[in-house]
C-alpha positions as CSV (number, residue, x, y, z in Angstrom):
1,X,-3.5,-13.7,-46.1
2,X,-3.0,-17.2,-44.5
3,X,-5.5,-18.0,-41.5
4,X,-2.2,-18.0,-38.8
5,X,-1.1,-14.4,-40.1
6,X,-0.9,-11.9,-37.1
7,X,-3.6,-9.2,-37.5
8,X,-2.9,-8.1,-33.7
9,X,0.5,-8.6,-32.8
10,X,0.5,-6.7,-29.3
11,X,-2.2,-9.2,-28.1
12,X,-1.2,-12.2,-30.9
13,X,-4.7,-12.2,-32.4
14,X,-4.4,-14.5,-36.2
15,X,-6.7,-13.5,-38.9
16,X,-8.7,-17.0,-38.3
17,X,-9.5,-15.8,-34.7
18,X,-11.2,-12.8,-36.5
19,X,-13.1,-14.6,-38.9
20,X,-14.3,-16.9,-36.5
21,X,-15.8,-14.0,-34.1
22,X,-17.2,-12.1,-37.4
23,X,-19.1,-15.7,-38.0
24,X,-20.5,-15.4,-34.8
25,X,-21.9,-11.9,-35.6
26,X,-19.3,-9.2,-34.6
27,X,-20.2,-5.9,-36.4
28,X,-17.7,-3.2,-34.6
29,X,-14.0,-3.4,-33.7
30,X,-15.0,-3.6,-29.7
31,X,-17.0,-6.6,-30.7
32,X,-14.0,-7.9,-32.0
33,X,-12.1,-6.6,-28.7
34,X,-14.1,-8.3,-26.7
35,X,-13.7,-11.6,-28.1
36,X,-10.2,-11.9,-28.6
37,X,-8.8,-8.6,-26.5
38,X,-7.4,-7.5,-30.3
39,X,-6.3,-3.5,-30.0
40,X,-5.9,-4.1,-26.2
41,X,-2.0,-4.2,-26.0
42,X,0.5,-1.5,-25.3
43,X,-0.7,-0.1,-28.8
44,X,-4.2,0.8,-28.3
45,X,-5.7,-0.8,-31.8
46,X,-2.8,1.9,-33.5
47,X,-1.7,-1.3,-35.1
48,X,-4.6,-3.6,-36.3
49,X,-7.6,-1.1,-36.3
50,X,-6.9,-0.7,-40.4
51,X,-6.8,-4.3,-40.7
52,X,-9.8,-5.3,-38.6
53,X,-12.2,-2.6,-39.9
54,X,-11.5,-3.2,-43.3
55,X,-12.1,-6.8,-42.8
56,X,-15.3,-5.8,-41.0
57,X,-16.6,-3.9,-43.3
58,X,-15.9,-6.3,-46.2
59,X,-17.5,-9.1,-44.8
60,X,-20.5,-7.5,-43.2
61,X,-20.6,-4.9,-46.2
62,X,-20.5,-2.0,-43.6
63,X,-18.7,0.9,-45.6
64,X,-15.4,1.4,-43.9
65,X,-16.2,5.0,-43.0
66,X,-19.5,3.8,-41.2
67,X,-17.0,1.6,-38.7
68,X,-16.5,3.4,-35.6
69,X,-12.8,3.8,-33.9
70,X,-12.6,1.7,-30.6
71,X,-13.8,3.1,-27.1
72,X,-10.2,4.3,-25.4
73,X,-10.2,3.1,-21.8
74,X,-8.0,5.3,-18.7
75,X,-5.0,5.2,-18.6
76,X,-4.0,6.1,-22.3
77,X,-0.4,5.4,-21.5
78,X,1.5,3.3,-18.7
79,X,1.7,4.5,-15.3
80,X,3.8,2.8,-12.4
81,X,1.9,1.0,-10.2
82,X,3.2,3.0,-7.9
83,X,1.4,6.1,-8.3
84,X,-1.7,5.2,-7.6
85,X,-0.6,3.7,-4.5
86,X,1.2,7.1,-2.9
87,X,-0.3,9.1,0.0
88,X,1.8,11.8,0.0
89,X,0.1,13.8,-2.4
90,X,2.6,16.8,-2.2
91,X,5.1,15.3,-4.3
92,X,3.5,14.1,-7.8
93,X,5.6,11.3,-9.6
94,X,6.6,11.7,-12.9
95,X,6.9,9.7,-15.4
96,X,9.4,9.0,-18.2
97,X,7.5,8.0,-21.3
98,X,11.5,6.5,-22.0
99,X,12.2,4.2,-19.5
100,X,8.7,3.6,-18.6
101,X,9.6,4.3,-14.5
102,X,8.8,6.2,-12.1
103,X,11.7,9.7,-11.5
104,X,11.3,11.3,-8.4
């Protein structure tokens, strides 16, 4: 793995920018999410938690079952904005996971 190869590609995070925050003594994924916002994109960590941990645990010689999963933060999925602005809170809005919209 070159030091430009994507580890994070939802948030564009290399595999230098991980070494560089494991250097400056990151020992859990959400250290590593708070230095460089890697597993913060639309994905949740689904697509570089693998990579990250193992790289975790092989430079800080952490067994890779000892890592823990990243903290998940509200809302788990998108919402429209527009939702959480509404008063009328007869009518719910719904949302299509599809198009990503609110369907009245």
């Amino acid at each position: 793995m070159n030091e430009e190869t994507i580890i994070c590609p939802c948030e564009d995070v290399t595999y230098s920018d991980l070494e560089s925050v494991l250097s400056l003594g990151a020992e859990t994924f959400d250290d590593v999410k708070r230095f460089t916002r890697c597993g913060m994109g639309p994905c949740q960590a689904k697509a570089c938690f693998y990579q990250v941990s193992k790289l975790i645990s092989e430079r800080k010689q952490i067994p890779l079952s000892k890592i823990p999963y990243t903290h998940m933060r509200l809302p788990l999925r998108m919402i429209p904005l527009e939702s959480l602005l509404r008063e009328d809170k007869e009518k719910p809005v719904k949302t299509s996971l599809s198009e990503g919209h609110a369907n009245e």
